[in-house]
Structure formats: structure tokens, C-alpha cells
C-alpha positions as CSV (number, residue, x, y, z in Angstrom):
1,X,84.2,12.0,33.6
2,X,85.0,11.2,37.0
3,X,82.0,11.2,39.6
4,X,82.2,10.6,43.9
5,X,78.9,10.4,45.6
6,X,78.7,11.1,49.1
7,X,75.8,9.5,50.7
8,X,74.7,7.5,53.4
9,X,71.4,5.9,52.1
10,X,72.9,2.4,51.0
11,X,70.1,1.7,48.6
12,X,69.9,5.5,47.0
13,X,73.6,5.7,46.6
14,X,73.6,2.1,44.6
15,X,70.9,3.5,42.7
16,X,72.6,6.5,41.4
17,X,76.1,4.9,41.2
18,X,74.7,2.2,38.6
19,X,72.3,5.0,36.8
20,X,75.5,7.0,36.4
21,X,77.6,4.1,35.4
22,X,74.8,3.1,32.6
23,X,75.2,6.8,30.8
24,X,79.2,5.9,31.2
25,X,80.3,8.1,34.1
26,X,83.2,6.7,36.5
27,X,81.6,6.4,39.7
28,X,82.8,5.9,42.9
29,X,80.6,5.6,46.3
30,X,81.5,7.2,50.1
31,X,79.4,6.4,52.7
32,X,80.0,9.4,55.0
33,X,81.9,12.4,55.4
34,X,85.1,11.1,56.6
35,X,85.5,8.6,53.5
36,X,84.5,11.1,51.6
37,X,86.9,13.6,52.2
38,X,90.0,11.1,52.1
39,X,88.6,9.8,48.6
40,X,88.5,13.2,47.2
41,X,91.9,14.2,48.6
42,X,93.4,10.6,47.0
43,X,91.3,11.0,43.3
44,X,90.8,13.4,41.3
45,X,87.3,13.8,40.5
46,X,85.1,16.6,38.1
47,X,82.3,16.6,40.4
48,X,80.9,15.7,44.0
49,X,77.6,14.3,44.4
50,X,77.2,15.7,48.5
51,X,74.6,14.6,50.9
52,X,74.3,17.5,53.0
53,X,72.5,15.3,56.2
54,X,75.5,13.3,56.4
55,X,76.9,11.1,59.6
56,X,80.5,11.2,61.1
57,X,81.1,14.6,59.5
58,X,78.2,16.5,58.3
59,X,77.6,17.4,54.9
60,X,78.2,21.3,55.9
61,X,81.5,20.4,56.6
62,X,82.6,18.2,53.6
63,X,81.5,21.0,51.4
64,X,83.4,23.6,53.2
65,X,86.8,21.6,52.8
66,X,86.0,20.2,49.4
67,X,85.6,24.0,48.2
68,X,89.0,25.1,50.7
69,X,91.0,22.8,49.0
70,X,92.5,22.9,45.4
71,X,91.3,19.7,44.0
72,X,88.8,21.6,41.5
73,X,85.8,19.3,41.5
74,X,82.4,21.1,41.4
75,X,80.3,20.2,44.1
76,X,76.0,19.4,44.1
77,X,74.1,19.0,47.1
78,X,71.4,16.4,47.5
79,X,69.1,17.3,50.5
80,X,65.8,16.4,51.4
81,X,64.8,20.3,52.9
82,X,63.8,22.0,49.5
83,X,63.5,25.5,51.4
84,X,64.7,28.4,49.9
85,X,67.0,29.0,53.3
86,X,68.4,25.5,52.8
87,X,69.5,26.0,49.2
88,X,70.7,29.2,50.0
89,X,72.7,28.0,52.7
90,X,74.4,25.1,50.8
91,X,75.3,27.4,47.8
92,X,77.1,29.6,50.4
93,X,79.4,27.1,52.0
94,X,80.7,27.0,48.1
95,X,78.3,24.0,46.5
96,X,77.7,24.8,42.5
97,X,74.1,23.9,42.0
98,X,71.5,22.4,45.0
99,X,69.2,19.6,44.0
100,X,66.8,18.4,46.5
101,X,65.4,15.2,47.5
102,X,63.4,13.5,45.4
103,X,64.6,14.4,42.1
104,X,64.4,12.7,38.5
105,X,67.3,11.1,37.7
106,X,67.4,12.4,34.1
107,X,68.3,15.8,36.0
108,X,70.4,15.1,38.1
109,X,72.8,13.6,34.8
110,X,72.0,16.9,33.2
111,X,73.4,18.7,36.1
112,X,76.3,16.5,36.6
113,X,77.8,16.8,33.1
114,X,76.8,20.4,32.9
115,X,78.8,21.4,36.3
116,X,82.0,19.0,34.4
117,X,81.8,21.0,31.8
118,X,82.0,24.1,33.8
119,X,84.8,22.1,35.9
120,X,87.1,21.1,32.8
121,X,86.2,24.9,31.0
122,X,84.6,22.2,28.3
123,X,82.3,23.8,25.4
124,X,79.0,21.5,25.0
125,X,80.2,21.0,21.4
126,X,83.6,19.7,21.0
127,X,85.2,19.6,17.7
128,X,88.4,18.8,15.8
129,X,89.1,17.5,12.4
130,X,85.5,16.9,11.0
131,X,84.9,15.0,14.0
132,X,81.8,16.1,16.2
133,X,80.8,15.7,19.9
134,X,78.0,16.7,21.2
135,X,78.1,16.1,25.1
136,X,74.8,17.2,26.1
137,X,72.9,14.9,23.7
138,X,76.0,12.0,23.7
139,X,76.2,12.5,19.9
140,X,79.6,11.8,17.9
141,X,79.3,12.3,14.2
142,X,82.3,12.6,11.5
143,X,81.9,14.7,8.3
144,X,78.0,14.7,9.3
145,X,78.1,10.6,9.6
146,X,76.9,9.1,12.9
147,X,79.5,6.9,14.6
148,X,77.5,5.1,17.7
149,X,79.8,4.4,20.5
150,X,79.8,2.5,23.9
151,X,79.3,4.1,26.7
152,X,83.1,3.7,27.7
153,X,84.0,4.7,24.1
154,X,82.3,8.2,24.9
155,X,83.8,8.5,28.2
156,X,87.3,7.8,26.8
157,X,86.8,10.4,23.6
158,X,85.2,12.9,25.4
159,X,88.7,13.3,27.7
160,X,90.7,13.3,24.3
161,X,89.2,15.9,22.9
162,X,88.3,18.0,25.4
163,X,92.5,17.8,26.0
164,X,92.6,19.9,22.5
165,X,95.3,18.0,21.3
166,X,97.6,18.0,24.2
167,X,98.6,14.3,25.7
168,X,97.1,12.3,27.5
169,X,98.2,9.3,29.8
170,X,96.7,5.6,30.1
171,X,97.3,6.4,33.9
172,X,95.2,9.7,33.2
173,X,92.0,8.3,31.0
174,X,92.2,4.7,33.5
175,X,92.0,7.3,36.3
176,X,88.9,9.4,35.0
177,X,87.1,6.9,32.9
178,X,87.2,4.4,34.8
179,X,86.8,4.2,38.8
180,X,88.8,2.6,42.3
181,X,87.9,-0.5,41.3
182,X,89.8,-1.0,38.1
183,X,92.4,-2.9,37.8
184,X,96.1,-0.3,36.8
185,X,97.3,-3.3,34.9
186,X,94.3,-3.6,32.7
187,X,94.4,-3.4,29.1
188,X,91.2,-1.7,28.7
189,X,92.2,1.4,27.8
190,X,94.4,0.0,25.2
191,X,91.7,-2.2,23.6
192,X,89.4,1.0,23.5
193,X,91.5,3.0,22.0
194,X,91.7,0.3,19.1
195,X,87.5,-0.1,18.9
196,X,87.8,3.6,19.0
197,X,89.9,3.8,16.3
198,X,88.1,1.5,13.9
199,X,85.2,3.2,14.5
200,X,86.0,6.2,13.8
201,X,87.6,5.4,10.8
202,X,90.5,7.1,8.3
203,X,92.6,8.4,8.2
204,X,93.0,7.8,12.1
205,X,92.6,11.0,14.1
206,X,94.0,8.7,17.6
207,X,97.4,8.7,17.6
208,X,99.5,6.7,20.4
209,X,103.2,8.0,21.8
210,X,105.0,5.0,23.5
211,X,105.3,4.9,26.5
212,X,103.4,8.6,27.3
213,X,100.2,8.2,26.0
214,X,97.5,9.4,23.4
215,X,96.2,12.5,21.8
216,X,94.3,13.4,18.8
């Protein structure tokens, strides 16, 4: 999963960036409207994290072209009025849920993996071959066995499976569970495929196409 926050409080933006980061969500941070709009028309995100008091371009604004164009992420709006008439408001310019300032972390996560779900048509509980994955909780068992994972090995399974079997890219699963920052000629996708792998034991569910990608 693939997260942008939009918001121009430095410190609360840092905050939520590394709290999301910690439960293994690509994260990356705008700073206003204007950056925001250009990083969600260059990346392909499941959901925007929108502060709705925004400068440059106000929040109002971002959501309204987030939700004109096609690029399919679902939107939340962080806003310190908690009026009825705000939330209201910000669900009709097209945001998908309305949390408002200050809110427990826990919740907002909750609400970010549920709207990704709904983003990516995702059941809570995905499934193939034995293998197990509940998103909600972060929960991967095989034939009833827990197999703990990494936060990055979640990330990275959760996008194979949820793909039903269809392939998927190195360019596509470094794109979404990753972020900006990481480097295309990494070999981290590669090596957590192959931790993947071991962990979840055999026969091997992963398999890799050369030169296109992986699918189970």
C-alpha cells in the first residue's frame, strides 16, 4: 500500500509518515497543495491523507481535483473543525471518510487500510492455496501455521495476492511498497521475494517470470 499525506504541520506530518511507515505502509509527505497535486498526478497512490486547511492551494481544492481525476486513490480529510457542517462539506467535494483533528493514531491506520481495501476492491481476508491473510489484524498463516513476517514482507504479499494470480512487476511492487525515495536499481524487492519465499515455505507458492515479474 501506497500512502501521500498532504499536510503542512512539519512536525504532525513526520509523525504520521514514520507511524505509517512502522505498520509497513509506503509513505510519501507534501507540504501543500500544489506539491500535492503534482505528486499524485506523477504516483500512483491507494489513498490520500488531505489536510483540508491547507496553504498555496487549499485543501477544498486538492480534494476536488484529486476526486476529478482518474487516478483512483481514496481520499481522508484531516481537519481540526469537527462540526457536523465541516464533515459534511468535505464528504461532498468527493473525500471517502472525514477524520478530525486530534485523532488516535490506531484509527487513523484502521481507516487508511480500510479505504485501500475499498480502493483496490480487496476482501479483508485474502486467500489462495492454504495460505491466509488477514489484513485487518496483519495475520499470514499457512495450513492454520503462523508465518511472522516483516513489515515490508506484508506490504510486498499483501500486493501479490490481492493481484489473484495475475503478474506483477518489480517496477510495480518497488512503486507501491516502497516510496519516492527508493532507489529503481535496488535489489530489495528481489531479496524479499527470497525471505518471502523461505518463509513461507514448500512447495513455493512465489513464482518469478524473467524479466516481467512475480505472481503467486
Amino acid at each position: 500500500m501506497r500512502v501521500l499525506v498532504i499536510e503542512d504541520e512539519a512536525l504532525l506530518a513526520q509523525r504520521v509518515a514514520e507511524g505509517l511507515r512502522d505498520r509497513g505502509i509506503a509513505v510519501d509527505v507534501a507540504p501543500d497543495g500544489i506539491d500535492g497535486l503534482h505528486k499524485a498526478g506523477t504516483n500512483r497512490y491507494d489513498v490520500v491523507v488531505l489536510d483540508r486547511d491547507l496553504p498555496v492551494v487549499h485543501g477544498d481544492q486538492v480534494c476536488t481535483a484529486l476526486t476529478a481525476g482518474d487516478g483512483g486513490a481514496r481520499i481522508l480529510m484531516l481537519t481540526a473543525a469537527g462540526e457536523a457542517a465541516d464533515r459534511i462539506a468535505g464528504l461532498t467535494l468527493g473525500a471517502d471518510d472525514y477524520l478530525p483533528k486530534p485523532f488516535a493514531f490506531d484509527e487513523l491506520v484502521l481507516r487508511i487500510r480500510a479505504l485501500a481495501r475499498r480502493a483496490n476492491n480487496a476482501p479483508r481476508i485474502l486467500q489462495h492455496a492454504g495460505l491466509t491473510f488477514d489484513t485487518a489484524r496483519r495475520v499470514v498463516t499457512r495450513d492454520g501455521r503462523f508465518i511472522p513476517l516483516t513489515t515490508k514482507e506484508l506490504a510486498v504479499l499483501e500486493i501479490l495476492m490481492a493481484a489473484d494470480g495475475a503478474l506483477v512487476s518489480s517496477e510495480d511492487l518497488l512503486e507501491r511498497a516502497w516510496d519516492e525515495h527508493a532507489d529503481p536499481f535496488t535489489t530489495a524487492v528481489r531479496v524479499t521475494i527470497g525471505r518471502l519465499r523461505r518463509k513461507l515455505g514448500a512447495p513455493t507458492l512465489i513464482e518469478t517470470v524473467v524479466g516481467a515479474g512475480y505472481r503467486l
